[in-house]
BALOBA-1460 file (C-alpha; in Angstrom, 3 decimals):
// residues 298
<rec num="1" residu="x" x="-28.203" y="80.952" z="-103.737"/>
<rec num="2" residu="x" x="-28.084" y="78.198" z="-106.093"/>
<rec num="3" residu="x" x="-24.248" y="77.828" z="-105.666"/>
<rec num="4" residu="x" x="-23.911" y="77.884" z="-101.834"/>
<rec num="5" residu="x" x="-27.511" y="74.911" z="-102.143"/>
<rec num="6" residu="x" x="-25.125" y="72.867" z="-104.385"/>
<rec num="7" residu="x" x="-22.249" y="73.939" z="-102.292"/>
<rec num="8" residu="x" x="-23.380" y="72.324" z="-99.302"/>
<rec num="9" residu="x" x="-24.844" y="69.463" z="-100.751"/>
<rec num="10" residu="x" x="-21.157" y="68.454" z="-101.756"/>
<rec num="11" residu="x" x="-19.871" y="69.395" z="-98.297"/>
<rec num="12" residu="x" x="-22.255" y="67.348" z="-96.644"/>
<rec num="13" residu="x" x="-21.504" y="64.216" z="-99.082"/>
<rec num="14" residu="x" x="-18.221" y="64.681" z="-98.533"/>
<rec num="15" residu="x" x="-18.191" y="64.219" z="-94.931"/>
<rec num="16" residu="x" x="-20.439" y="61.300" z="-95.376"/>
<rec num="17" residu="x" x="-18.000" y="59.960" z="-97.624"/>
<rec num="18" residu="x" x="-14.684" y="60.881" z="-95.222"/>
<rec num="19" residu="x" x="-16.770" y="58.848" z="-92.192"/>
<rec num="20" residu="x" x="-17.613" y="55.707" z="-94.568"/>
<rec num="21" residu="x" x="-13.605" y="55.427" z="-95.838"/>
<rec num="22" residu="x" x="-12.132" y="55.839" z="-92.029"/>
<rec num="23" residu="x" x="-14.855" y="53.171" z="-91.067"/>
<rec num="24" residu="x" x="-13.854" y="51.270" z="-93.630"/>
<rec num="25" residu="x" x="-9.855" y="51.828" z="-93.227"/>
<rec num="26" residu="x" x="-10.181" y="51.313" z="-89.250"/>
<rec num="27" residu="x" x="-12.172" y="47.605" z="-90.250"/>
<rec num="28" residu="x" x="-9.034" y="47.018" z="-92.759"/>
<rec num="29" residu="x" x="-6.575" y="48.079" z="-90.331"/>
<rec num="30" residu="x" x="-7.970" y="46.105" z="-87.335"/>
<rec num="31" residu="x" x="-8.490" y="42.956" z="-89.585"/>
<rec num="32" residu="x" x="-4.836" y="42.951" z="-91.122"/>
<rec num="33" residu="x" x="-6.415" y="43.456" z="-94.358"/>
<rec num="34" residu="x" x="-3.775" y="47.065" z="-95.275"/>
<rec num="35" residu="x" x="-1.412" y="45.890" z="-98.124"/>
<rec num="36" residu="x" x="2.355" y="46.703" z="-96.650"/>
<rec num="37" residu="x" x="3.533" y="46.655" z="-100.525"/>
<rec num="38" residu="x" x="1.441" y="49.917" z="-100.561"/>
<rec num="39" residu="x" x="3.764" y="53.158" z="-100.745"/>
<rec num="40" residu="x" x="1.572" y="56.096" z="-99.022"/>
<rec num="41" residu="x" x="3.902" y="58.735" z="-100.146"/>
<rec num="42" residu="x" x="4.675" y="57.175" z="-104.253"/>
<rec num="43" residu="x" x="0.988" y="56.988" z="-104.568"/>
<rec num="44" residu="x" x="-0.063" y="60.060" z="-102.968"/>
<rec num="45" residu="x" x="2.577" y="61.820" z="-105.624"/>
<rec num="46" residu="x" x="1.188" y="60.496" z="-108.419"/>
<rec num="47" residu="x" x="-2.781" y="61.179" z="-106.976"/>
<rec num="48" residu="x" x="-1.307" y="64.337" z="-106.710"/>
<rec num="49" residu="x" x="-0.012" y="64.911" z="-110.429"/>
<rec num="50" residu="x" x="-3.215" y="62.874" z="-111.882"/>
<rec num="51" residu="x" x="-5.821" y="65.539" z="-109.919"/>
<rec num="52" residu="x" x="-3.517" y="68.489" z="-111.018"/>
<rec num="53" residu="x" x="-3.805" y="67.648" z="-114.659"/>
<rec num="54" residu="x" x="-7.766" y="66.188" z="-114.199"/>
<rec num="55" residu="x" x="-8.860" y="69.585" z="-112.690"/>
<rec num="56" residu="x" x="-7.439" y="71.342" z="-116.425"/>
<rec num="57" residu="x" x="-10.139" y="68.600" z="-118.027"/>
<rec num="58" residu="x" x="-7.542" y="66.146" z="-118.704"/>
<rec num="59" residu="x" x="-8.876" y="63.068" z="-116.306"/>
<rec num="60" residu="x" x="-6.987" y="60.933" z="-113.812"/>
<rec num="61" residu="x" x="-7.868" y="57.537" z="-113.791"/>
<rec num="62" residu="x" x="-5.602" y="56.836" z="-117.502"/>
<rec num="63" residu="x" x="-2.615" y="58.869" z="-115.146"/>
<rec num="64" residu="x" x="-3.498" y="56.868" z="-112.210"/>
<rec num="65" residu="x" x="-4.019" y="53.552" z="-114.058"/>
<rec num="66" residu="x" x="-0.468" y="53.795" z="-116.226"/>
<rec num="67" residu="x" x="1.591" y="54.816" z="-112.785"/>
<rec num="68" residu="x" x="-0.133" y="51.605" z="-110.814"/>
<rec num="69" residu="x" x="0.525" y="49.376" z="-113.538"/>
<rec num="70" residu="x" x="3.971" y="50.173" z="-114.259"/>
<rec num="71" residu="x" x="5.398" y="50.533" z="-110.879"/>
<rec num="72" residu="x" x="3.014" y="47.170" z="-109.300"/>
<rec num="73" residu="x" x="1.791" y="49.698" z="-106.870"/>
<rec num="74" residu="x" x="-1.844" y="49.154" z="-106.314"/>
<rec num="75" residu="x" x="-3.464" y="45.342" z="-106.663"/>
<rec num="76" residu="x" x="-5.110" y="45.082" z="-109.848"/>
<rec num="77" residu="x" x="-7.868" y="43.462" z="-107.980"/>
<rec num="78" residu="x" x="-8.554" y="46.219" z="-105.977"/>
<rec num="79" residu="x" x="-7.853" y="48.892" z="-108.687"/>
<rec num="80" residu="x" x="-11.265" y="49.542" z="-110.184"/>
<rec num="81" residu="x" x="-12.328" y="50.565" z="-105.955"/>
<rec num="82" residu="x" x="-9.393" y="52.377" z="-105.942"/>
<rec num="83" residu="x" x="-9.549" y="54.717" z="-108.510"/>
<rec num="84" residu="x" x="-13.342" y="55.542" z="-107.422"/>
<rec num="85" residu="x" x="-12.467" y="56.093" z="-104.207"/>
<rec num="86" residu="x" x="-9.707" y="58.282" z="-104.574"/>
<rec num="87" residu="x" x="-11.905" y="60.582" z="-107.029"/>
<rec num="88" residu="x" x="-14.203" y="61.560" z="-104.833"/>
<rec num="89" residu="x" x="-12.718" y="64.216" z="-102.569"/>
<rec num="90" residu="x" x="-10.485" y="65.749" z="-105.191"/>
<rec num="91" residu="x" x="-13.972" y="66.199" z="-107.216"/>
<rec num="92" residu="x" x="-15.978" y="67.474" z="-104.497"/>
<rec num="93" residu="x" x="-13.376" y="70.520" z="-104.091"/>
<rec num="94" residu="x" x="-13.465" y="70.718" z="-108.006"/>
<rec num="95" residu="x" x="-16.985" y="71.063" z="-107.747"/>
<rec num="96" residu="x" x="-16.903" y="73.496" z="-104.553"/>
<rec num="97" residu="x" x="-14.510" y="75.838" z="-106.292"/>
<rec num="98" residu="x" x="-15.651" y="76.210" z="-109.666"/>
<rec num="99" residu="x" x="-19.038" y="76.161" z="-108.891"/>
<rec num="100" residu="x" x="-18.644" y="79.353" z="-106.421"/>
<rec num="101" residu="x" x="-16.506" y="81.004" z="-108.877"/>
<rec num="102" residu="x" x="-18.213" y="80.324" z="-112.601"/>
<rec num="103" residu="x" x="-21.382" y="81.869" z="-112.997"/>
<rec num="104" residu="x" x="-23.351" y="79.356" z="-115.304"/>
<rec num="105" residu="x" x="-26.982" y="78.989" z="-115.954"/>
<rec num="106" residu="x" x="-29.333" y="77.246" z="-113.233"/>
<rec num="107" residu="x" x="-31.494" y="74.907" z="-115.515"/>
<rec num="108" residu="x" x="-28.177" y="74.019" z="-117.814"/>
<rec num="109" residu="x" x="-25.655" y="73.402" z="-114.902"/>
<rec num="110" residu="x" x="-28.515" y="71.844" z="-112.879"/>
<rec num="111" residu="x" x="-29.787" y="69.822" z="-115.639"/>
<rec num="112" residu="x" x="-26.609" y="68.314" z="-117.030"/>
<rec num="113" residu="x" x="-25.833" y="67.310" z="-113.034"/>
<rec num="114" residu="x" x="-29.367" y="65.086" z="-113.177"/>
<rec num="115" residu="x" x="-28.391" y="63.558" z="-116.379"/>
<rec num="116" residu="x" x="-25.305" y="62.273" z="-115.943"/>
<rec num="117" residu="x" x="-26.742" y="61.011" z="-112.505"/>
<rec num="118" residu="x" x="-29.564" y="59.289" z="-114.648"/>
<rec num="119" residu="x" x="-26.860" y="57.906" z="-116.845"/>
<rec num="120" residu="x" x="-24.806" y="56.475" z="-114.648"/>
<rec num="121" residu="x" x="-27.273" y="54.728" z="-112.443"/>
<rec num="122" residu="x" x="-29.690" y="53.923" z="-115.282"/>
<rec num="123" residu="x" x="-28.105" y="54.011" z="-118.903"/>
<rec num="124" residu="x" x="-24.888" y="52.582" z="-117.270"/>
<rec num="125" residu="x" x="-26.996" y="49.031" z="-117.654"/>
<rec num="126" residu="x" x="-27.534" y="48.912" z="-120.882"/>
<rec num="127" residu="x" x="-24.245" y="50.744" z="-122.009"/>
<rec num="128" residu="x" x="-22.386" y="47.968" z="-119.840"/>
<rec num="129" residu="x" x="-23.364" y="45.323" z="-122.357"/>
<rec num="130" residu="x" x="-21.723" y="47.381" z="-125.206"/>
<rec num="131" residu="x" x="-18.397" y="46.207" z="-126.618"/>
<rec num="132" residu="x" x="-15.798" y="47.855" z="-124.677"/>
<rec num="133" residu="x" x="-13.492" y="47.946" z="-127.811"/>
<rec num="134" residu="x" x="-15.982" y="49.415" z="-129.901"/>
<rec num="135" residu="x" x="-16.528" y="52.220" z="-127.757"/>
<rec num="136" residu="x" x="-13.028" y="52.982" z="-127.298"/>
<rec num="137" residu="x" x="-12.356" y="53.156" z="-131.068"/>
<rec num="138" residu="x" x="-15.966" y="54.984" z="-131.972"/>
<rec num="139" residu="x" x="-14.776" y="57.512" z="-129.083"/>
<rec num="140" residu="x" x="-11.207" y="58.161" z="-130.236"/>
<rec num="141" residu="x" x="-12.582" y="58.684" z="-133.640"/>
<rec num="142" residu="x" x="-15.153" y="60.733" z="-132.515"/>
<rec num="143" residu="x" x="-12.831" y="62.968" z="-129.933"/>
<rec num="144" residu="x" x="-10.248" y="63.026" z="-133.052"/>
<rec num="145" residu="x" x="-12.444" y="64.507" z="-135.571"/>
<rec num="146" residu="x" x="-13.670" y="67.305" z="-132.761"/>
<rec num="147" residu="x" x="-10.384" y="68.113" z="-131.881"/>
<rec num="148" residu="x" x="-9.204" y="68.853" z="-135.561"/>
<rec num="149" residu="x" x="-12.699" y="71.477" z="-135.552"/>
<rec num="150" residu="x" x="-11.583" y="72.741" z="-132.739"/>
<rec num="151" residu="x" x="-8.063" y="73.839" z="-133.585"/>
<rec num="152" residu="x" x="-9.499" y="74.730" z="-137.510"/>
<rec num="153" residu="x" x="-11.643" y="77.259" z="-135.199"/>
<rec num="154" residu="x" x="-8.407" y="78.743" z="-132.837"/>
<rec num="155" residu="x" x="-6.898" y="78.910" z="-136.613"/>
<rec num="156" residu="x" x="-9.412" y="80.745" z="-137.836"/>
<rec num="157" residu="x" x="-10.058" y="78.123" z="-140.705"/>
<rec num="158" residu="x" x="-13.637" y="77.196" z="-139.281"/>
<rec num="159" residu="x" x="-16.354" y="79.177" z="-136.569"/>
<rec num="160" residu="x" x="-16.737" y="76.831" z="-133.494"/>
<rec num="161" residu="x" x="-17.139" y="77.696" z="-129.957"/>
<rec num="162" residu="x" x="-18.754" y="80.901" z="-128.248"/>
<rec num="163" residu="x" x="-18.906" y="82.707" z="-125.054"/>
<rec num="164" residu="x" x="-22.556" y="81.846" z="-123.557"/>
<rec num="165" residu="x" x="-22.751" y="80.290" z="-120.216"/>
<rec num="166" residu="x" x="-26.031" y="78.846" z="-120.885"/>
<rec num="167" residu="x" x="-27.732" y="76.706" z="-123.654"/>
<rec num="168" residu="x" x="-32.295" y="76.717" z="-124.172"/>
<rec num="169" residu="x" x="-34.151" y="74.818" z="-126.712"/>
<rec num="170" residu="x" x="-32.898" y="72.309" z="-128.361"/>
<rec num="171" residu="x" x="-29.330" y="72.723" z="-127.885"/>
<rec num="172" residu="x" x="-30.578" y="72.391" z="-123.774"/>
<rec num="173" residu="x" x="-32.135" y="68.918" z="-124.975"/>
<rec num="174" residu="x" x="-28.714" y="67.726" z="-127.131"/>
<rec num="175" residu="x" x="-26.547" y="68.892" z="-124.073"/>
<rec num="176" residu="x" x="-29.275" y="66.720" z="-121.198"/>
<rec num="177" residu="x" x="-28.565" y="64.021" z="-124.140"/>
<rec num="178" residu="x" x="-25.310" y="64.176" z="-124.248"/>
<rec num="179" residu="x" x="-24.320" y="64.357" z="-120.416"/>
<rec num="180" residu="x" x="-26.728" y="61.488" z="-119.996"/>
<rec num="181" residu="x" x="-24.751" y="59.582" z="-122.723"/>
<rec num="182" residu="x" x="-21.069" y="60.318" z="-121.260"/>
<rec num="183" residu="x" x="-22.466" y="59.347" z="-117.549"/>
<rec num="184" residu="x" x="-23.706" y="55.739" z="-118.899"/>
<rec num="185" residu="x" x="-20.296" y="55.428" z="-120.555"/>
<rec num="186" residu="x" x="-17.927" y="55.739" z="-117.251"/>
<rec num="187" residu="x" x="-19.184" y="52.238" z="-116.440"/>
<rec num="188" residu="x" x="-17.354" y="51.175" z="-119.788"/>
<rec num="189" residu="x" x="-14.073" y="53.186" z="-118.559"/>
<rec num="190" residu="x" x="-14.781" y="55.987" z="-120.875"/>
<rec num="191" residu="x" x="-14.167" y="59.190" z="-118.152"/>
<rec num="192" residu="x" x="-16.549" y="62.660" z="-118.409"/>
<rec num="193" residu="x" x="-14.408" y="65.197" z="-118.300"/>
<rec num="194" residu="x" x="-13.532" y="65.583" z="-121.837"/>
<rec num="195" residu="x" x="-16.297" y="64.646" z="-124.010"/>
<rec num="196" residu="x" x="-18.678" y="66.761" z="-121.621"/>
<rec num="197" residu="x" x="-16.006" y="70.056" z="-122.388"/>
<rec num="198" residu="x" x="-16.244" y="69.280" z="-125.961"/>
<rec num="199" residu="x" x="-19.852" y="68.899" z="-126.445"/>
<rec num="200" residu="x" x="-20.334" y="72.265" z="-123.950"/>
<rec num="201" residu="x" x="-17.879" y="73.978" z="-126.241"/>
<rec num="202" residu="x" x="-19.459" y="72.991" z="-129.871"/>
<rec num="203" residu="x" x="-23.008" y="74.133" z="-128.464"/>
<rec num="204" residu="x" x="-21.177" y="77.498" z="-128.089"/>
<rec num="205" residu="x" x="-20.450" y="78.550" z="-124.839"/>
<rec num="206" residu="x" x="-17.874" y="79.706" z="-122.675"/>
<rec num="207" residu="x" x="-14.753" y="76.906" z="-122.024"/>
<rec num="208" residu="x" x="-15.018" y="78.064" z="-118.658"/>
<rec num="209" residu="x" x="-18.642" y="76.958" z="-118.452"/>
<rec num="210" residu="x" x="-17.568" y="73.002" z="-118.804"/>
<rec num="211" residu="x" x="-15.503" y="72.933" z="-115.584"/>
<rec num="212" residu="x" x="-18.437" y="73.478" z="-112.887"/>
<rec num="213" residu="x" x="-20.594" y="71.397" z="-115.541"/>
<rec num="214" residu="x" x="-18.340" y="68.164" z="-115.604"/>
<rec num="215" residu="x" x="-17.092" y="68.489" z="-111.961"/>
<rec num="216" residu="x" x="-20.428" y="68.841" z="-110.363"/>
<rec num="217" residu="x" x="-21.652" y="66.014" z="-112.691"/>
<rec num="218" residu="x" x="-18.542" y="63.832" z="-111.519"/>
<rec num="219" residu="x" x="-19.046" y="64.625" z="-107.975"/>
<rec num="220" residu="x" x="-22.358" y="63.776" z="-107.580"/>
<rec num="221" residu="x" x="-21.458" y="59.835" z="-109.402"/>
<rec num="222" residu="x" x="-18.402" y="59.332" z="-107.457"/>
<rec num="223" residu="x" x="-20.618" y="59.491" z="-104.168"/>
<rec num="224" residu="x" x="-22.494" y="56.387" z="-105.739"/>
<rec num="225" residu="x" x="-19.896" y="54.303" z="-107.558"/>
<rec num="226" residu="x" x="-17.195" y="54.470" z="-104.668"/>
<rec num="227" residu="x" x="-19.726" y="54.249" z="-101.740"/>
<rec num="228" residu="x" x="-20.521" y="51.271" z="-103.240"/>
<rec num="229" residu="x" x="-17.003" y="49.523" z="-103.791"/>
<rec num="230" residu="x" x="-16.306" y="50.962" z="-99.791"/>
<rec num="231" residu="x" x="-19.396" y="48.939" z="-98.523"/>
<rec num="232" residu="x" x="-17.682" y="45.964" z="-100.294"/>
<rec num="233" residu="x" x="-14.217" y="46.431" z="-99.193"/>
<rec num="234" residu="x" x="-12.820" y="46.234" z="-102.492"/>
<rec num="235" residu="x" x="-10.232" y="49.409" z="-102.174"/>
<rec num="236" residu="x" x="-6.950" y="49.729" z="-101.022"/>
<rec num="237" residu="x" x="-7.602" y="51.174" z="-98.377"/>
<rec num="238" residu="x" x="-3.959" y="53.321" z="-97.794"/>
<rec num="239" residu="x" x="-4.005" y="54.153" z="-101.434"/>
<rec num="240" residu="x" x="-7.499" y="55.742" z="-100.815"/>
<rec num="241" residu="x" x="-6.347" y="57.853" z="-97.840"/>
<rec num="242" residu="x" x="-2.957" y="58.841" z="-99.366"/>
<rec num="243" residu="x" x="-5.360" y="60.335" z="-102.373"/>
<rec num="244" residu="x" x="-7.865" y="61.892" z="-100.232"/>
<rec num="245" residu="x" x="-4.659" y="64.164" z="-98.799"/>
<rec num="246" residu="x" x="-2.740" y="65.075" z="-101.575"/>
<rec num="247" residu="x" x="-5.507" y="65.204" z="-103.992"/>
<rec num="248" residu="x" x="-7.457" y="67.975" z="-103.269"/>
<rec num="249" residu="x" x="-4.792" y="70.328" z="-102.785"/>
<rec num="250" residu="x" x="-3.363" y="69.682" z="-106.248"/>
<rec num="251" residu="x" x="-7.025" y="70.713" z="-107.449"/>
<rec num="252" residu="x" x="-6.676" y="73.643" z="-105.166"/>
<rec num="253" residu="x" x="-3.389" y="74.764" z="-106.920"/>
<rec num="254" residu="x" x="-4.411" y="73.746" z="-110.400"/>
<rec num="255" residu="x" x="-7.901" y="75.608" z="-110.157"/>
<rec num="256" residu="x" x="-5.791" y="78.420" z="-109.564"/>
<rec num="257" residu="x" x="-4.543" y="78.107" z="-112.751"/>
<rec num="258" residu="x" x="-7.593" y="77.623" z="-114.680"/>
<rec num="259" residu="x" x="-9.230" y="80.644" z="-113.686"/>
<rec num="260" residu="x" x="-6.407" y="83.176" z="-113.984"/>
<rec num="261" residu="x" x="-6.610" y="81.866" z="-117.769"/>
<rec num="262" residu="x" x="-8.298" y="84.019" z="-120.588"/>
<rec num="263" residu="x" x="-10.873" y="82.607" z="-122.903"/>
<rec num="264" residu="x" x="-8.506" y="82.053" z="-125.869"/>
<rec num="265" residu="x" x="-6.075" y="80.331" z="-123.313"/>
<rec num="266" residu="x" x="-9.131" y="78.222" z="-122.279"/>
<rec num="267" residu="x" x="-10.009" y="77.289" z="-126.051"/>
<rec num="268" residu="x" x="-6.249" y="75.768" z="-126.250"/>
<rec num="269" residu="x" x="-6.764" y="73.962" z="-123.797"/>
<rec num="270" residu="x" x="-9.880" y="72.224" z="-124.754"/>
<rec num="271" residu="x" x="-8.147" y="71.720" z="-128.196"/>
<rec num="272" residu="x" x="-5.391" y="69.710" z="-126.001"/>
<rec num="273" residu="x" x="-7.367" y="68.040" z="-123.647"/>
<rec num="274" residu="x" x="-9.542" y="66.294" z="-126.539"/>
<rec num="275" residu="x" x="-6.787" y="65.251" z="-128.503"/>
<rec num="276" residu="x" x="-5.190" y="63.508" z="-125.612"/>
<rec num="277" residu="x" x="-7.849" y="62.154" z="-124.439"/>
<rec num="278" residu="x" x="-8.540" y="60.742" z="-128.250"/>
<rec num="279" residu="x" x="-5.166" y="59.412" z="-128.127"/>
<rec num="280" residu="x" x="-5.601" y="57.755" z="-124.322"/>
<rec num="281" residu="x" x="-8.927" y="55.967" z="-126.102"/>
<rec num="282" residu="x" x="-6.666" y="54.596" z="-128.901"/>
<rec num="283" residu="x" x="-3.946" y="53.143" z="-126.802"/>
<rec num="284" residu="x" x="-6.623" y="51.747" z="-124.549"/>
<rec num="285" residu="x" x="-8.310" y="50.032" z="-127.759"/>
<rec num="286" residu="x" x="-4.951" y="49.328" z="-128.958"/>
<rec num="287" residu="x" x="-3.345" y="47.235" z="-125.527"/>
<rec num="288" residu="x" x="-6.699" y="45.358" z="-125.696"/>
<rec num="289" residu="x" x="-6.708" y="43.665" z="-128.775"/>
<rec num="290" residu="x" x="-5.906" y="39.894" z="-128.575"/>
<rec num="291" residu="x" x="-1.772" y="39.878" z="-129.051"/>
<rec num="292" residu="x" x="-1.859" y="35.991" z="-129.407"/>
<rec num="293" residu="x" x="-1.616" y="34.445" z="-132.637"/>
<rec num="294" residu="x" x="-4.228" y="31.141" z="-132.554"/>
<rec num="295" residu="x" x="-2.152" y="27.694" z="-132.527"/>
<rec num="296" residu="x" x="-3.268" y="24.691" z="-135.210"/>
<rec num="297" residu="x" x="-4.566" y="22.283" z="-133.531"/>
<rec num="298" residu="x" x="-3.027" y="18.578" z="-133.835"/>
């Protein structure tokens, strides 16, 4: 019952969401505002790739970001809207299909949902005044030092992990905590996915128990953070719509994946997706830092 509630909650925020980005691309359209340097089919591959590999926990937006970049294919302007907007489908059928298919616990699935919601729309404030660079480099050491526990664990070198699908007491509270922590942090560029499967995973339950976790969590901000963007007009507009195509049916085909997997398959891939996403924090810290040696002044 709980499922097919939170089932149709999506659906219906979906559609709200598909009528607010044709309003929006019809205004666009009619006011010449549609960039013609924008490739429909080059970005809707890459969407494509980037919501394949985020529906296994790895994340899109460093994919999306490092394709855009490179290749001059979305306005850097406009990238920030972009990257919401194109999230939001591809997450709502994350959400619809794991959700439906993972049997997790009511009061922890439910309860990590709120706080990320509460963290994104309330601790997002005062996490946005944090040092971006900071963050990066306490996360990649953070994410680092998991990821080595992790694979000690799959080695047999150190007990991690388990196989409940719920969490009471006070791992419950550290888990609300935590969610409400990594939902703050996407305002700061620092995605869900994989800090939310790590900290799911060290509490001790099932891998498979993070997916309908972090992609109902994710579906319910993107609603919020690219509604908002939309009702500004700062999107590409045809890089949005290419996404909203070809993204969800690379989560279709990639969910497909995930739960023909066993649970020591699962635990790999954890291991993976938290050491790249470690990595993807470093480089980010890394292409930040001032390149420019200072100049004496005469």
């Amino acid at each position: 019952m709980l499922a097919l509630s939170l089932q149709v909650v999506f659906v219906a925020g979906g559609l709200i969401y598909c009528w607010m980005l044709f309003h929006a691309f019809n205004k666009q359209r009619r006011g010449g505002q549609l960039k013609p340097s924008t490739s429909v089919a080059k970005v809707g591959a890459v969407g494509a790739l980037a919501n394949f590999l985020d529906t296994l926990g790895v994340g899109s937006f460093a994919i999306k970001t490092a394709f855009y970049k490179q290749f001059q294919m979305v306005d850097d302007r406009l990238l920030p809207g972009t990257l919401n907007g194109q999230c939001v489908l591809p997450t709502v059928a994350q959400a619809l299909l794991f959700i439906g298919a993972v049997d997790v616990d009511p009061t922890t699935l439910i309860g990590m949902m709120t706080a990320a919601a509460l963290g994104a729309g309330i601790g997002a404030k005062w996490v946005s005044g944090l040092d971006r660079q900071l963050v990066r480099l306490i996360m990649c050491i953070a994410l680092l030092i998991v990821a080595a526990l992790i694979f000690a664990g799959l080695l047999g070198w150190f007990p991690v992990g388990g196989e409940a699908m719920g969490l009471s007491g006070a791992k419950l509270a550290v888990a609300l905590v935590g969610n409400f922590v990594f939902g703050a942090l996407m305002s700061v560029g620092v995605g869900l996915y994989a800090p939310c499967m790590t900290l799911v995973y060290l509490l001790g339950m099932n891998p498979i128990a993070a997916f309908p976790i972090m992609m109902g969590s994710c579906a319910v901000l993107s609603f919020f953070s690219a509604g908002t963007f939309i009702r500004n007009g700062a999107f590409d507009a045809k890089a949005v719509m290419a996404v909203a195509v070809t993204g969800p049916m690379a989560v279709v085909l990639a969910a497909t994946l995930v739960k023909s997997m066993d649970v020591e398959m699962l635990k790999w891939l954890v291991a993976f997706v938290v050491l790249y996403t470690s990595a993807s924090m470093y480089r980010s810290w890394q292409q930040s830092r001032p390149s420019g040696v200072a100049q004496p002044s005469h």
